[in-house]
N, C-alpha and C positions, 0 to 999 in steps of 0.2 A: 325802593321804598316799600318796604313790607308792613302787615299789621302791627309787629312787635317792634322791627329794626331798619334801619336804614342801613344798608351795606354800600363800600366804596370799594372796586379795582379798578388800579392802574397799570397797563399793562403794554406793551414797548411790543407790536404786532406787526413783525416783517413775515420770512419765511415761515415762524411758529408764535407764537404768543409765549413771550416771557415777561411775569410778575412782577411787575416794580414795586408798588407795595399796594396796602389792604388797608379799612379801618370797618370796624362798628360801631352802632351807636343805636342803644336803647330805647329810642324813644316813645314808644308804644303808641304809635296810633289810632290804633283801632282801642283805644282804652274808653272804657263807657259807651263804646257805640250800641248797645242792646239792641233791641226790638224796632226800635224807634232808624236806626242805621245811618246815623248822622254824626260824622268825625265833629268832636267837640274841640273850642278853641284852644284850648290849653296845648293839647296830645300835638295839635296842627301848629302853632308855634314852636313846639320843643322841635318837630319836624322838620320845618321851614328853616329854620338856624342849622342845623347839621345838614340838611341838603346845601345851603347857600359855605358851609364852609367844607364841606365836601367837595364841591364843584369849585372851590377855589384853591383846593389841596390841589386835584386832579390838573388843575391851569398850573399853578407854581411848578409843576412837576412836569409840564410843557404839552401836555397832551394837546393834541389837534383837532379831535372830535371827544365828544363829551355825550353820553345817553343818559338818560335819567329813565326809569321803571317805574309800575306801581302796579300791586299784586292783589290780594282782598280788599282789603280795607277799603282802599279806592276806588276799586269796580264798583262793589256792591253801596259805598255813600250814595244816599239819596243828594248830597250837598258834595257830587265829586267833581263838579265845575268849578264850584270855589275854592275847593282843595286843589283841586287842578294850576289853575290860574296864582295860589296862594306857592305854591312849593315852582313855578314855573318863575315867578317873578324874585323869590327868595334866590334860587339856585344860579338866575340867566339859562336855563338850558329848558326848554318842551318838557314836559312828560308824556310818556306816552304809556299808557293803562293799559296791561296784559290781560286777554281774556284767559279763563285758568287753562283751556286747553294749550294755548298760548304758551301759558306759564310750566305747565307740562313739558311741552317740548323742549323749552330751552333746559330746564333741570336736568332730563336725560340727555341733551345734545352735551351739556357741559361735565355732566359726574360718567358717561360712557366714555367718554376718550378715553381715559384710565384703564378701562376693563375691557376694551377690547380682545385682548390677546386669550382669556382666561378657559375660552372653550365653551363657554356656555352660557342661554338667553340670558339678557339683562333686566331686569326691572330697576328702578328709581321711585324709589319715596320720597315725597316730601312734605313732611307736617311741618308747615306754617302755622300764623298766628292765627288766619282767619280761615283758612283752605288745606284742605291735603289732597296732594299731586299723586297716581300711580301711573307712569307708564312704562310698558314691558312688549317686548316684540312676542307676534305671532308669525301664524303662515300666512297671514295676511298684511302684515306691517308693522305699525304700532299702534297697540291699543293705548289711546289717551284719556286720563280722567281726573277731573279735578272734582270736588265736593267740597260743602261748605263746613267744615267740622275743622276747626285746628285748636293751637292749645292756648288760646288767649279765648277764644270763643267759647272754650269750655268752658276754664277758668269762669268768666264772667255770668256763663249761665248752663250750674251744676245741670240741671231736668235734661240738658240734652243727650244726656251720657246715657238715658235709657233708650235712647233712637241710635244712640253711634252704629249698632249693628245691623242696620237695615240704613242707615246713611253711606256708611263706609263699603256694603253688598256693594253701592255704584261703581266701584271703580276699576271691577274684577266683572267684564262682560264678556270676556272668553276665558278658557281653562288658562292658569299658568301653567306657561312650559316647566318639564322639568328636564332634566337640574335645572336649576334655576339660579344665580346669582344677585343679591339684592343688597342697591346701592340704597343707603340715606343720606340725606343731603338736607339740611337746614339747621337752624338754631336746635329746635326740640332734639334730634337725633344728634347732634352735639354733644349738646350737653347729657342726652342719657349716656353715651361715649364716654 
């Protein structure tokens, strides 16, 4: 459950993980949340309907275990216990609220399997609707960073775009290695694709 979409996989996890199928669904959560940082009811109903028939896609299709996610939007609600509780009861499944570092990791755990082979460091993008992810290995491990800048959040409030470069310096706090190989991964890098 992200700022802009709610994503579904179903996936049939023995030896390897193979895809049974995928949906999205635009619901834009995090829409009107400004300053104020409060998921208003409208975004959280259109939410609560595609999670509860998402998680019933996911049953029909026999899954055993079921996780449900939440990314900006949800962290940073001042009102994310009712959101919480609201998308928990719609769906039958927890939510469980990724902190961005959190969120970080799994984006690279999931877009690096791919790139292994390619010879060289990896980094992972991910602009989100309310957050963008960098993490990329050093000689230290992995540098992870999330920050609050994505493109629902810009969208909604242009003045931020003159801070993006000194919000976004966050997320680069060691040199990138080079060569370097840089995966993107979310709606926004999608769709630029």
């Amino acid at each position: 459950v992200g700022t802009n979409s709610v994503r579904l996989m179903v996936a049939d996890c023995q030896a390897d993980i193979r895809v049974c199928a995928t949906a999205i669904d635009m619901t834009r959560l995090g829409e009107g949340m400004g300053e104020e940082r409060m998921i208003k009811p409208q975004p959280l109903e259109r939410t609560s309907r595609t999670a509860a028939a998402f998680a019933q896609q996911a049953r029909d299709l026999g899954a055993e275990s079921i996780r449900m996610t939440a990314t900006s939007a949800v962290r940073e609600a001042l009102n994310r216990q009712q959101v919480s509780e609201a998308l928990t009861k719609a769906a039958q499944v927890s939510l469980e609220i990724l902190s961005g570092v959190r969120e970080a990791e799994l984006s690279y755990a999931g877009a690096a399997q791919d790139f292994r082979q390619c010879g060289q460091a990896l980094a992972v993008l991910d602009i989100g609707g309310g957050s963008t992810e960098l993490v990329y290995e050093s000689g230290e491990g992995l540098n992870k960073a999330s920050v609050q800048a994505g493109a629902v959040r810009l969208q909604e409030n242009p003045a931020l775009a003159a801070q993006l470069p000194q919000i976004l310096s966050a997320l680069v706090s060691k040199n990138l290695p080079k060569p370097l190989t840089l995966i993107g991964v979310g709606g926004t890098i999608t769709s630029l694709a």
